[in-house]
PDB file of N, CA, C and O in Angstrom:
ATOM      1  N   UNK A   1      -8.966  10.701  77.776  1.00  0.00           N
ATOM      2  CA  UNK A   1      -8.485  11.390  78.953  1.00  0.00           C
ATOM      3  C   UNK A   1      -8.556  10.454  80.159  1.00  0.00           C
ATOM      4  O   UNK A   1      -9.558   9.855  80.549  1.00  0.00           O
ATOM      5  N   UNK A   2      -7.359  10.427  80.673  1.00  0.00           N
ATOM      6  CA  UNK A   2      -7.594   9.438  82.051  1.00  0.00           C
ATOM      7  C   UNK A   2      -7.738  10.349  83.210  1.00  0.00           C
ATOM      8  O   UNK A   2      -7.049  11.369  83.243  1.00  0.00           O
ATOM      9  N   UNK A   3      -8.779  10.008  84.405  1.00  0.00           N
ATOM     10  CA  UNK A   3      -8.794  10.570  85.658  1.00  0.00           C
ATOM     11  C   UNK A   3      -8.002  10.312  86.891  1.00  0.00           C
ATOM     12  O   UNK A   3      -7.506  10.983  87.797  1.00  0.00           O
ATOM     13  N   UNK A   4      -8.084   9.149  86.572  1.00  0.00           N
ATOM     14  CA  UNK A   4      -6.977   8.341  87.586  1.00  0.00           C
ATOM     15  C   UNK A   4      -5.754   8.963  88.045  1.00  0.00           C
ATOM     16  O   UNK A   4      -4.849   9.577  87.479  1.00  0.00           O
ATOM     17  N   UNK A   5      -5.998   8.619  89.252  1.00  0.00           N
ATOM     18  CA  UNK A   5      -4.860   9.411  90.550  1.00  0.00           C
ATOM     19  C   UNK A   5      -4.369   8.135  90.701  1.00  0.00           C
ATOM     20  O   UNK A   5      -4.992   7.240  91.273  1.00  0.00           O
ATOM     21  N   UNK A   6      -2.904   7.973  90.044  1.00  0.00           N
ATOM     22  CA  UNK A   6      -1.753   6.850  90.997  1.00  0.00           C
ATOM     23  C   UNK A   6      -1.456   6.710  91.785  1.00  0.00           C
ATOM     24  O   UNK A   6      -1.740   5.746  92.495  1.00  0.00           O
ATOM     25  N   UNK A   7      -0.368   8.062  92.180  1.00  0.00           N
ATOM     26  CA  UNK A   7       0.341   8.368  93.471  1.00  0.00           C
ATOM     27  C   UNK A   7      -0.309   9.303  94.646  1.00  0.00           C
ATOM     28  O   UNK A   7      -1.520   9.482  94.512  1.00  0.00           O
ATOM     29  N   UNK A   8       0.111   9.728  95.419  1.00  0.00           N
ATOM     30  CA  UNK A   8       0.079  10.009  96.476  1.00  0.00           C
ATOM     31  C   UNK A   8       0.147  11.660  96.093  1.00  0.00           C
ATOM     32  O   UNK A   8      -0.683  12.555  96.257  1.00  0.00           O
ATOM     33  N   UNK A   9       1.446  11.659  95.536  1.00  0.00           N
ATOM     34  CA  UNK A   9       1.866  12.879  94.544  1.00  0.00           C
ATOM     35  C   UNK A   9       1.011  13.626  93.746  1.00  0.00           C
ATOM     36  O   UNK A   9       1.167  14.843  93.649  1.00  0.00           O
ATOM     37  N   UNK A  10       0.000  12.955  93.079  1.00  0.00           N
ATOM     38  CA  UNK A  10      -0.483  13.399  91.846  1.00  0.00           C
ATOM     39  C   UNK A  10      -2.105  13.470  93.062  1.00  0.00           C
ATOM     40  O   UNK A  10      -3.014  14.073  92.491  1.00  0.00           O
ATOM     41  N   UNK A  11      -2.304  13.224  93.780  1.00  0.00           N
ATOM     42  CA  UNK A  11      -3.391  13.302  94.541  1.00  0.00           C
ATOM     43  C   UNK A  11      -3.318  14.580  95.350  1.00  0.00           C
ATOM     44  O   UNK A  11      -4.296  15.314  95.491  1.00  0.00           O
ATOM     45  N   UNK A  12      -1.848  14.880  95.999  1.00  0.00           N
ATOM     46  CA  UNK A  12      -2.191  16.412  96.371  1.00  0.00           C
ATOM     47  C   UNK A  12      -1.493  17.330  95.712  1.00  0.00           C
ATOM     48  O   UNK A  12      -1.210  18.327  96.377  1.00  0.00           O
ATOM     49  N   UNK A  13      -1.072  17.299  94.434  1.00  0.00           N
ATOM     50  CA  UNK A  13      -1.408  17.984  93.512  1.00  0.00           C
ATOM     51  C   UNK A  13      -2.571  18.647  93.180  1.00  0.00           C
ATOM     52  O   UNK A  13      -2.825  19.851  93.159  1.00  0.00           O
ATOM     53  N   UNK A  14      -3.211  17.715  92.935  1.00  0.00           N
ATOM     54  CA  UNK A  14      -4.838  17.911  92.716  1.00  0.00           C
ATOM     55  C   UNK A  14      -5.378  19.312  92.801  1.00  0.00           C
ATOM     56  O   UNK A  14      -5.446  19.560  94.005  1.00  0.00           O
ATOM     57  N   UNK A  15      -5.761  20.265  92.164  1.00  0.00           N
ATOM     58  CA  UNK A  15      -6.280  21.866  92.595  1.00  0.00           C
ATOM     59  C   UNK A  15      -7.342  21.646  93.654  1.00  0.00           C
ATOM     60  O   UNK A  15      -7.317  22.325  94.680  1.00  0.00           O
ATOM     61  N   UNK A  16      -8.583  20.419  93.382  1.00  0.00           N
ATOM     62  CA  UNK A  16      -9.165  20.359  94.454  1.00  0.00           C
ATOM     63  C   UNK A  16      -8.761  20.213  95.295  1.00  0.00           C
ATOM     64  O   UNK A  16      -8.656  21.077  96.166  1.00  0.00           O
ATOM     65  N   UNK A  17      -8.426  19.224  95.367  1.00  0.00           N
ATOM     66  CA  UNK A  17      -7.884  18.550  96.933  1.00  0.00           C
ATOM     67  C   UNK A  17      -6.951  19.516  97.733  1.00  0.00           C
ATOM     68  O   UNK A  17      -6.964  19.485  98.964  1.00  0.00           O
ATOM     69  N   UNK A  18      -5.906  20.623  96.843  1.00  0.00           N
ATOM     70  CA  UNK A  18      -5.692  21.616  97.434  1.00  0.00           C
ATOM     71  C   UNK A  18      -6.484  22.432  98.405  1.00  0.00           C
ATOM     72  O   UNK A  18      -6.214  22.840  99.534  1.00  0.00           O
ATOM     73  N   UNK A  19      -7.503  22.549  97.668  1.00  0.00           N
ATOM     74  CA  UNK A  19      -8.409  23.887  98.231  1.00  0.00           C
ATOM     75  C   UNK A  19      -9.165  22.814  99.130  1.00  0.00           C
ATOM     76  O   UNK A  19      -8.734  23.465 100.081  1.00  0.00           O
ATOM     77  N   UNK A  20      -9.693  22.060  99.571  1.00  0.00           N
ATOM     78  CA  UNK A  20     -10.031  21.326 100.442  1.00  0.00           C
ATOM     79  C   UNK A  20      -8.881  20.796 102.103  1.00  0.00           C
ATOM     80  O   UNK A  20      -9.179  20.331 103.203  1.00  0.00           O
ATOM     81  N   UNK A  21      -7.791  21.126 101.560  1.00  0.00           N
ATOM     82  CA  UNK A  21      -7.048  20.804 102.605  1.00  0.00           C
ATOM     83  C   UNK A  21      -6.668  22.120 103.048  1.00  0.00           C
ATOM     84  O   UNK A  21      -6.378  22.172 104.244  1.00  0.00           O
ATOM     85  N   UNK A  22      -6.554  23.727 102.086  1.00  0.00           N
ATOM     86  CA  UNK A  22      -6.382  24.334 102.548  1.00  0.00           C
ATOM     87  C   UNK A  22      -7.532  25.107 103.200  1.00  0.00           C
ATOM     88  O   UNK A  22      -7.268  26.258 103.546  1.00  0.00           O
ATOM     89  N   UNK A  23      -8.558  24.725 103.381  1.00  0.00           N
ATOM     90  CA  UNK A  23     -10.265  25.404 103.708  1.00  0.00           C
ATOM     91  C   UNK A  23      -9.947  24.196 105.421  1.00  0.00           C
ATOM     92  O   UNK A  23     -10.351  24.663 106.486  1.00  0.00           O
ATOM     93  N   UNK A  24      -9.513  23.315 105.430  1.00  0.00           N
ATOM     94  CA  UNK A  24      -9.465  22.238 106.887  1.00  0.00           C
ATOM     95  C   UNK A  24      -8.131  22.500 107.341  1.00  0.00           C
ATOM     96  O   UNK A  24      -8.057  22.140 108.516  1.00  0.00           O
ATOM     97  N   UNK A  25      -6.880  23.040 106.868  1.00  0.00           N
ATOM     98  CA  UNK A  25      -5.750  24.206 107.112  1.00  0.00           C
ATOM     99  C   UNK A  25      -5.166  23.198 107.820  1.00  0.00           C
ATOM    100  O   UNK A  25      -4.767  23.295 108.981  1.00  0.00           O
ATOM    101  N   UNK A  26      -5.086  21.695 106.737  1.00  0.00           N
ATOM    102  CA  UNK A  26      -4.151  20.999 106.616  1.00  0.00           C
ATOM    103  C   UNK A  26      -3.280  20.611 105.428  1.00  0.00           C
ATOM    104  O   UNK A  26      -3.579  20.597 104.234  1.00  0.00           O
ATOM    105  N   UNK A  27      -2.022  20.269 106.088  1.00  0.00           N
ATOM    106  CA  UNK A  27      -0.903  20.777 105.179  1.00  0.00           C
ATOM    107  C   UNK A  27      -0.386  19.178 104.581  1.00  0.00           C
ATOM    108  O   UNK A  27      -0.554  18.122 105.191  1.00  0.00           O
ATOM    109  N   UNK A  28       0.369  19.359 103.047  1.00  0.00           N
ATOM    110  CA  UNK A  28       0.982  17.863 102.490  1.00  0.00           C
ATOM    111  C   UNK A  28       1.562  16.601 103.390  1.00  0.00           C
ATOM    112  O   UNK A  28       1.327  15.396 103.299  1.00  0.00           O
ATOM    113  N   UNK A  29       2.449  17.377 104.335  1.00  0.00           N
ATOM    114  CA  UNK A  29       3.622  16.959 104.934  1.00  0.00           C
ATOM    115  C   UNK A  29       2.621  16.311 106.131  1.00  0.00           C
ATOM    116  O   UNK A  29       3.044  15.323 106.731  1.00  0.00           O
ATOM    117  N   UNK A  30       1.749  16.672 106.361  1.00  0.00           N
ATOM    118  CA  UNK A  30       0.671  15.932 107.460  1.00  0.00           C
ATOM    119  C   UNK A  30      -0.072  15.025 107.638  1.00  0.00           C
ATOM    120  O   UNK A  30      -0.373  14.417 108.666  1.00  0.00           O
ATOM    121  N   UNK A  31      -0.615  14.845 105.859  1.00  0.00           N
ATOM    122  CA  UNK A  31      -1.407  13.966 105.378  1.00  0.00           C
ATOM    123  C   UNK A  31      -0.129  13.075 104.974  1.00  0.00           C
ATOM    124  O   UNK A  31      -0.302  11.919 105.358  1.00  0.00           O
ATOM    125  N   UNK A  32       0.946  13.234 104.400  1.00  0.00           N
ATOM    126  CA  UNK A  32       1.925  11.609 104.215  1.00  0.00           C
ATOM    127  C   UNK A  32       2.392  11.283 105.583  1.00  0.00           C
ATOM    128  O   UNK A  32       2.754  10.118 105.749  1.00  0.00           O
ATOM    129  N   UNK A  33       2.471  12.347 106.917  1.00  0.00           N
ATOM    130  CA  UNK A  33       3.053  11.404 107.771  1.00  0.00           C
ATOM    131  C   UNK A  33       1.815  10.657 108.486  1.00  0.00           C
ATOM    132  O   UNK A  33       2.141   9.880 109.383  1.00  0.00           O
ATOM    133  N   UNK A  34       0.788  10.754 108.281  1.00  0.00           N
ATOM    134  CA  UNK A  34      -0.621  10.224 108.870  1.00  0.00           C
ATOM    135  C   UNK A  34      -0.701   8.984 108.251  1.00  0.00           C
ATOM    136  O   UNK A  34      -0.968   7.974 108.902  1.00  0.00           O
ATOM    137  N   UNK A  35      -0.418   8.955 106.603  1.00  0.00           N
ATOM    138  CA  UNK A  35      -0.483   7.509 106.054  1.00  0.00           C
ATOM    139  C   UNK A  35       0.637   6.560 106.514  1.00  0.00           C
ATOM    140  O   UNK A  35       0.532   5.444 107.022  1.00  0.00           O
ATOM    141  N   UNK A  36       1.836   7.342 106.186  1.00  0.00           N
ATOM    142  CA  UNK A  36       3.037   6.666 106.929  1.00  0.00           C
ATOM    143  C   UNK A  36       2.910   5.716 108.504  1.00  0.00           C
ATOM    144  O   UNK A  36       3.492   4.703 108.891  1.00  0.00           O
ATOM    145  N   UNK A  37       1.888   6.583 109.119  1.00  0.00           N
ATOM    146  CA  UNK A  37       1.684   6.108 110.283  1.00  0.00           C
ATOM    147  C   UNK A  37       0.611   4.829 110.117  1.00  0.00           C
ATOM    148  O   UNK A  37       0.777   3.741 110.670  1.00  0.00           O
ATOM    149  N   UNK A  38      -0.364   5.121 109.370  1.00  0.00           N
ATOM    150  CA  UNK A  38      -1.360   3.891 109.358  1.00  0.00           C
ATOM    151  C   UNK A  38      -0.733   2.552 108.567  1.00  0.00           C
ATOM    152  O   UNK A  38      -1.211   1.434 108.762  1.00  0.00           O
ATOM    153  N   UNK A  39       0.639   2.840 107.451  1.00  0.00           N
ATOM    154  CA  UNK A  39       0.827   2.064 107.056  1.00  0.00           C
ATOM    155  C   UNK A  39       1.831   0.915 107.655  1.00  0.00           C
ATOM    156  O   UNK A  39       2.151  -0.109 107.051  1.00  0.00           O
ATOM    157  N   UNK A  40       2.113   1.164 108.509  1.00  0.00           N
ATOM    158  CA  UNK A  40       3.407   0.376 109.478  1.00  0.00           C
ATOM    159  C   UNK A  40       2.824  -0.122 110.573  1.00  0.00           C
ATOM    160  O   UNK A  40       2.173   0.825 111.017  1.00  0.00           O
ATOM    161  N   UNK A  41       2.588  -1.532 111.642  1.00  0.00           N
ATOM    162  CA  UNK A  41       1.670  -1.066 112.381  1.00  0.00           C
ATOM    163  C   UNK A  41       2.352  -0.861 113.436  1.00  0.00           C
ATOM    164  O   UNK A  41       3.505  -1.233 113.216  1.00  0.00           O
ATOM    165  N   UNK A  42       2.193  -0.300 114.887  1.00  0.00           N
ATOM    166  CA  UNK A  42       2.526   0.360 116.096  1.00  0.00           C
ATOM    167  C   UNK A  42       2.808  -0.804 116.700  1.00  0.00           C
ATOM    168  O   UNK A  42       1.952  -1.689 116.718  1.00  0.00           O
ATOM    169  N   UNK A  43       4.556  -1.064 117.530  1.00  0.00           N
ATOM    170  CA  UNK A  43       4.674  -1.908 117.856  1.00  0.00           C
ATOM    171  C   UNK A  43       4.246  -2.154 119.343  1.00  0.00           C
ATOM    172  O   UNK A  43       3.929  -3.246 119.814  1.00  0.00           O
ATOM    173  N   UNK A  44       4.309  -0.484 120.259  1.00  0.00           N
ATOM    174  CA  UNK A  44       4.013   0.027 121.202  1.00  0.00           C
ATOM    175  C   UNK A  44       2.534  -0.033 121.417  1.00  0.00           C
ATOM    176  O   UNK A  44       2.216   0.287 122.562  1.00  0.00           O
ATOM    177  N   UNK A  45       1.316  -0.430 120.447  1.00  0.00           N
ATOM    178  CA  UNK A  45       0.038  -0.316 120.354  1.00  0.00           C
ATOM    179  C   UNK A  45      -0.407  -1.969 120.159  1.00  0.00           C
ATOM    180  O   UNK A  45      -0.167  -2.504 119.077  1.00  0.00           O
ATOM    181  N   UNK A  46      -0.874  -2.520 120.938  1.00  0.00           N
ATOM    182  CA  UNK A  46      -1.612  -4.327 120.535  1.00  0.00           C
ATOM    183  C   UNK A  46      -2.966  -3.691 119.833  1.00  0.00           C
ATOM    184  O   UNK A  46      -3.722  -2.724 119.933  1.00  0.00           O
ATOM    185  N   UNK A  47      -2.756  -4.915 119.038  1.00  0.00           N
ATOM    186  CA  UNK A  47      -3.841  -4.678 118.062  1.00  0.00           C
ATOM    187  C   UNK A  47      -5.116  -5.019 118.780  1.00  0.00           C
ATOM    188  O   UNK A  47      -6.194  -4.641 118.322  1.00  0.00           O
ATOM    189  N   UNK A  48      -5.067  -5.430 119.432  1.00  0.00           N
ATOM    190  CA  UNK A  48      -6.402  -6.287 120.340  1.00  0.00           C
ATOM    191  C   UNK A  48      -6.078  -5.941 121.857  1.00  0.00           C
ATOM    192  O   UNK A  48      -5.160  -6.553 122.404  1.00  0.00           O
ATOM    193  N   UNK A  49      -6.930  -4.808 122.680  1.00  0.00           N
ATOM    194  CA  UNK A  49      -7.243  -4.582 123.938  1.00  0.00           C
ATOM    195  C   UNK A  49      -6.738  -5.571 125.108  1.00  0.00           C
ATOM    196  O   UNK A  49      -7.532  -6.503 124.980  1.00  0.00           O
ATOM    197  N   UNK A  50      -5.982  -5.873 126.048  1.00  0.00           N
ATOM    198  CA  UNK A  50      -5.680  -7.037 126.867  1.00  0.00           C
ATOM    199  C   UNK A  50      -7.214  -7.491 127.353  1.00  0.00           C
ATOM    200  O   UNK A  50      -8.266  -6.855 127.280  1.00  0.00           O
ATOM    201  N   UNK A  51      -6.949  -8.824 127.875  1.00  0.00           N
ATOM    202  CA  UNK A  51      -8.480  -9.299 128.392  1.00  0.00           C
ATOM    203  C   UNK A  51      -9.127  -8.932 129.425  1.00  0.00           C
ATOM    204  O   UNK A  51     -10.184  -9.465 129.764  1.00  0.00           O
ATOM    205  N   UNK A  52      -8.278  -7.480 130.374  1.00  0.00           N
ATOM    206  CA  UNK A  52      -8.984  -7.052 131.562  1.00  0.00           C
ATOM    207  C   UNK A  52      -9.641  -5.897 130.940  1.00  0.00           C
ATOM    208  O   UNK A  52     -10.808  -5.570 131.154  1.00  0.00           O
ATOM    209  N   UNK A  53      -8.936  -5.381 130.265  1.00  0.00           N
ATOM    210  CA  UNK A  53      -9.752  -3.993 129.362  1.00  0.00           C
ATOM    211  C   UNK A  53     -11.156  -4.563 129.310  1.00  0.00           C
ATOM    212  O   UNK A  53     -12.152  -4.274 129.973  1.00  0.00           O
ATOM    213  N   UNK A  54     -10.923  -5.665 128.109  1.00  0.00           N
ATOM    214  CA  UNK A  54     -12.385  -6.041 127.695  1.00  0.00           C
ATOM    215  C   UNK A  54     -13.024  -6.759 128.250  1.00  0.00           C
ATOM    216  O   UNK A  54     -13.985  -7.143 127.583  1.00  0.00           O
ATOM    217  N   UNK A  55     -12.914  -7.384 129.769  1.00  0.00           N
ATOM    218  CA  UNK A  55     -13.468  -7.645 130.499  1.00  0.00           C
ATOM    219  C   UNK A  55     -14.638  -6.440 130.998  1.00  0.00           C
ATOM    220  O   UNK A  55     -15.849  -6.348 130.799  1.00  0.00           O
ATOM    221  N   UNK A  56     -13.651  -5.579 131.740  1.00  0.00           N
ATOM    222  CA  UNK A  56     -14.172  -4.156 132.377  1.00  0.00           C
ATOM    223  C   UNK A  56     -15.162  -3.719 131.395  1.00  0.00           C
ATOM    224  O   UNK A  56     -16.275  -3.601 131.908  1.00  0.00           O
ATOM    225  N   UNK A  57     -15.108  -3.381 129.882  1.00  0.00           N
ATOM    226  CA  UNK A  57     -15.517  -2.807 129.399  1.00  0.00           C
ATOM    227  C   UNK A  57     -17.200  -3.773 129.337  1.00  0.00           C
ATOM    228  O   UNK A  57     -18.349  -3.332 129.323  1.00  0.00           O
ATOM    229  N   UNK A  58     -16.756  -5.003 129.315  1.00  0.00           N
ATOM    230  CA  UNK A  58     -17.743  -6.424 128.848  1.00  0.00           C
ATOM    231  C   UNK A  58     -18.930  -5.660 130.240  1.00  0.00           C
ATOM    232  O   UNK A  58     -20.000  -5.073 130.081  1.00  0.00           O
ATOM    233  N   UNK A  59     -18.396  -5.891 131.158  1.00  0.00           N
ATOM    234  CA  UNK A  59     -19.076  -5.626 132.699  1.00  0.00           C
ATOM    235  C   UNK A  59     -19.667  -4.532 133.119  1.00  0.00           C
ATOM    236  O   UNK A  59     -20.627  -4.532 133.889  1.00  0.00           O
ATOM    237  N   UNK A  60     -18.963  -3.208 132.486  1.00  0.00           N
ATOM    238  CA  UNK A  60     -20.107  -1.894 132.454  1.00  0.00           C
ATOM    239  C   UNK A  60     -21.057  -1.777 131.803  1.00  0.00           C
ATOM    240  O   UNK A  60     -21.983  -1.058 132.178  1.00  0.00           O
ATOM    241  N   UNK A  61     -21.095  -2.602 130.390  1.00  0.00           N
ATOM    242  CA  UNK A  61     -22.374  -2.748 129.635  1.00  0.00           C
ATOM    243  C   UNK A  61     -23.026  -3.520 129.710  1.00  0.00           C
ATOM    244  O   UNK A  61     -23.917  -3.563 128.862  1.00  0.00           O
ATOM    245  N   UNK A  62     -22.974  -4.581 130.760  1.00  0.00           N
ATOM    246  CA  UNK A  62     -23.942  -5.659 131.050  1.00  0.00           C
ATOM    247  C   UNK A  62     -24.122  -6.206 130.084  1.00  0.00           C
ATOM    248  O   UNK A  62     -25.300  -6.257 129.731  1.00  0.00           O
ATOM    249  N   UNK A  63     -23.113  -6.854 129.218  1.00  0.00           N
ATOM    250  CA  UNK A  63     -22.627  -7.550 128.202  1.00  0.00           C
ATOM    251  C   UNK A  63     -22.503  -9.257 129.007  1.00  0.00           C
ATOM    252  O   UNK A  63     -23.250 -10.202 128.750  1.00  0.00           O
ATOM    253  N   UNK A  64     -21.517  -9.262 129.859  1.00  0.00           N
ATOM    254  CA  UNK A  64     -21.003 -10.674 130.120  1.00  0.00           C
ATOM    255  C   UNK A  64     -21.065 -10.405 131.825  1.00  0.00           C
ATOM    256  O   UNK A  64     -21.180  -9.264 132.274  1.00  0.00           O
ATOM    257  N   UNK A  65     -20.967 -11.704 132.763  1.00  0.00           N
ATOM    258  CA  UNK A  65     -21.013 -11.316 133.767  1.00  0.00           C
ATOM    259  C   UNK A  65     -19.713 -11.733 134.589  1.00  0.00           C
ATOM    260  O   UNK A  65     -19.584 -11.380 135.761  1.00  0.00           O
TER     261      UNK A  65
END
């Protein structure tokens, strides 16, 4: 007997994973556009904070001076 979950498909299939998404009263179509989203990255989003952010941020925690 294999356990193994391939797809994406066969994962919310799953009876558990049903009743776990429906007990947190989230739905299929929510959880693929959430991966969809993590899997592409945001072109509108820098991956890395500009250097005044993390300056400011460096300077409220008495990190750097």
């Amino acid at each position: 007997m294999e356990d193994r979950i391939n797809t994406l498909d066969e994962l919310l299939s799953d009876p558990m994973v049903q009743l776990v998404m429906q007990r947190d009263r989230v739905r299929p179509e929510q959880v693929r556009t959430l991966l969809e989203r993590a899997r592409r990255p945001a072109a509108e989003e820098p991956l890395v904070p500009p250097a005044h952010v993390v300056a400011k941020t460096c300077q409220k925690l008495w990190l750097c001076r």
